[in-house]
N, C-alpha and C positions, 0 to 999 in steps of 0.2 A: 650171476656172479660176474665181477668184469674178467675179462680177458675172454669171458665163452663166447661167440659167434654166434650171432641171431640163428634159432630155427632155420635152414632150408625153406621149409614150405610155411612161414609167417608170412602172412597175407599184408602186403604192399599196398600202401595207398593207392588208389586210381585214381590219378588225374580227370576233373570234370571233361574235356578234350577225350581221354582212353574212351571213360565209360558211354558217353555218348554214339564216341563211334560204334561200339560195341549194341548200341540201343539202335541205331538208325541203319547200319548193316540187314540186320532182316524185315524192315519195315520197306529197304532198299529191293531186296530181294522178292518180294511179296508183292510191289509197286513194277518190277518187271516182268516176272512168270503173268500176274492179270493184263498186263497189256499185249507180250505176248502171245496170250490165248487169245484175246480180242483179235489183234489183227490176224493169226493164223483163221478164224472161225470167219474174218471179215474177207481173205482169201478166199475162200469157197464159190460156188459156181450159182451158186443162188444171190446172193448179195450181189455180186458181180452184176448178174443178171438182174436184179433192182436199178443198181446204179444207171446200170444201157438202160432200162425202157424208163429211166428218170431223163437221161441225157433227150432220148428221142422224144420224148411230151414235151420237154424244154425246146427244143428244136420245132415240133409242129404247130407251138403254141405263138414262136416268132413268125413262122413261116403264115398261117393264117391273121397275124398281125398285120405283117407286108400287104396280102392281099386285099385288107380293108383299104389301106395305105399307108405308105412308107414314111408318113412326118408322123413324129410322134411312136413311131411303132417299139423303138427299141424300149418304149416308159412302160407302153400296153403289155407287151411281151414278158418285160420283168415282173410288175405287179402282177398278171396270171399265174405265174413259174413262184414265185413267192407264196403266194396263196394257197394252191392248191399240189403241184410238183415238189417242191421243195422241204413240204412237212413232210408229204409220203414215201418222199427217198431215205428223208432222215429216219422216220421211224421203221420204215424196213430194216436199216443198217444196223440202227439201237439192237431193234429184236433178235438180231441174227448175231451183234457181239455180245450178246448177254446170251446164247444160244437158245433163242426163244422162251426164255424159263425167268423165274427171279434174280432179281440181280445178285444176291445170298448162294441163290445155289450155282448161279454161272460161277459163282469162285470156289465152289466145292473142289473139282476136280485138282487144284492146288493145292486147298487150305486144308484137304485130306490127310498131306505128308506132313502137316505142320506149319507152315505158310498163315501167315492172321488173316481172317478171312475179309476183317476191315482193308485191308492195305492189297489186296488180289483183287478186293471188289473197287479201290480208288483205282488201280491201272486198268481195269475194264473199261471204266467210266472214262479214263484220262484219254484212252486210243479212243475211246469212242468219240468222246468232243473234238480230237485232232481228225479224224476219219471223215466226223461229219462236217467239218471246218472245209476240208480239201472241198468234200462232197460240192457243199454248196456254194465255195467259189468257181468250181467247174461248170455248175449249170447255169450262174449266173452270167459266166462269161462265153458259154458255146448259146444262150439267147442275144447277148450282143453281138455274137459273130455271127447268125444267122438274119440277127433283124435290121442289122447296121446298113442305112442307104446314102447313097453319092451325098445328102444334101443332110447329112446328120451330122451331131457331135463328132470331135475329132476321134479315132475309134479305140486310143488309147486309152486316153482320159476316161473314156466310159467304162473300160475291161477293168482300169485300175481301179476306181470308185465302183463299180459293179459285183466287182471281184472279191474288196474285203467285208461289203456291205452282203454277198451270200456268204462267204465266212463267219463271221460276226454273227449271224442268223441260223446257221447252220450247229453252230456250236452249242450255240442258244438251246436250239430245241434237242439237242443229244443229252443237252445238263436236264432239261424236263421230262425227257423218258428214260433216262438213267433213273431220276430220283423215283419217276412212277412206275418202275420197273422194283420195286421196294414193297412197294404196295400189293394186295391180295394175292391171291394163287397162281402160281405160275407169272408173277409180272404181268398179274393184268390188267394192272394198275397203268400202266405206261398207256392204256387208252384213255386213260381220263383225261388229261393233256390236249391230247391229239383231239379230241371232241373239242372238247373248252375252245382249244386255236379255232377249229371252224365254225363254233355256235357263237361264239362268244368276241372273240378276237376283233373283230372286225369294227365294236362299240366306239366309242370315243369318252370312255367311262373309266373306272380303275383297272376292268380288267385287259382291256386293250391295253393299258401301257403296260401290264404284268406280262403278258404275252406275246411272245416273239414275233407274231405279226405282223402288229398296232405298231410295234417297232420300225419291223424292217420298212414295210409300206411308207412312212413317215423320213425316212432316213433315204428312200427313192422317189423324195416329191408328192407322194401324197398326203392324204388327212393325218392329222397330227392327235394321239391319244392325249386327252385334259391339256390337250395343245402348247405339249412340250418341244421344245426344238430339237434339232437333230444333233445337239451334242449331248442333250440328255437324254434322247432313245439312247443312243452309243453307247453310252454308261452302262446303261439298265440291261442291254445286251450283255455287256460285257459281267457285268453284277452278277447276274441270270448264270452265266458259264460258272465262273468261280463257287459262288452260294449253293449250287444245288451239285455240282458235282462232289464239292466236301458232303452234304446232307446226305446225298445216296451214301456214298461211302460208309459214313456214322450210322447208318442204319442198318449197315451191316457189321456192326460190331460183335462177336460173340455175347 
């Protein structure tokens, strides 16, 4: 009748703005507690302790560089620490923020109270591409502070292009055992990867350029995968990061 006063509790339009918010709040929520637990689990004394004896193989790897000789040493040194250092630190890291287990169940401990277990398992994934991002510009740059001689590149230049090019590679291979962290029992998928890079990697075929490697070697002056240039390794690193840390994610959807 006119003159009554709408219901109290009649249900009010919501604004496309409200409801969203109200929808990306606990996808918000969900995307913080997984990262949180990543770095709290990448705090620990064992990771910790991956990272030192990655930093120290980085270090002795320049060090025995030098002693063949110093021209040329700080390319030798990085190619080695790329190669062979720098996958084994990342996948330490991986294993240890997913707490050794599937990336599924690393998000249990959250998604327990209610938390989506999709959006607990994308902030595992996300600290862990940043964790191993840091990771591997640190090792790439404590090789150039160890291999760097009187008659080399200027040693900035080198730290800055060294720096984002173990970044960029570091990140790379955290999105490939995240996603293979999805896979079989216990995450034991995240080896399959890590194999591939060392049997495989090294080709100059498709799978070299699919693998973070063929990449980064290429983007440090070496051979070039199907002899792409090094703004299109760049890419495909970068591609790599984005692509498979959404796919792990999505694989942990309820």
């Amino acid at each position: 009748m006119m003159g009554e006063s709408a219901p109290m509790d009649a249900a009010q339009p919501v604004s496309p703005a409200e409801g969203g918010s109200e929808r990306a709040a606990p996808a918000l929520v969900g995307v913080r507690l997984g990262m949180e637990m990543a770095l709290s689990r990448l705090r620990a004394r064992r990771p910790l302790l991956a990272l030192a004896l990655g930093v120290a193989l980085a270090v002795a790897a320049a060090v025995i560089e030098v002693a063949f000789g110093s021209s040329g040493a700080v390319d030798r040194a990085l190619l080695a620490t790329f190669r062979l250092v720098t996958p084994l630190t990342i996948f330490a890291l991986a294993a240890d923020a997913a707490d050794r287990t599937g990336l599924r169940d690393a998000a249990w401990p959250a998604a327990r109270f209610g938390a989506s277990s999709h959006h607990v398992a994308f902030g595992i994934a996300l600290a862990t591409t940043l964790a191993a991002a840091l990771a591997g510009a640190l090792l790439a740059v404590v090789v150039v502070a160890a291999a760097q001689g009187p008659g080399g590149a200027p040693f900035v230049r080198d730290v800055l292009i060294s720096g984002w090019i173990g970044a960029l590679t570091g990140a790379a291979y955290a999105g490939w055992f995240s996603f293979g962290a999805t896979f079989l029992r216990r995450g034991l998928g995240r080896f399959v990867p890590l194999a591939a890079d060392f049997l495989l990697a090294g080709s100059a075929g498709v799978v070299g350029a699919l693998m973070p490697r063929g990449n980064a070697v290429n983007l440090l002056g070496g051979p070039s995968p199907l002899g792409l240039g090094q703004p299109t390794s760049a890419g495909l690193l970068a591609l790599t990061v984005v692509l498979l840390t959404l796919a792990a994610a999505a694989r942990c959807r309820e």
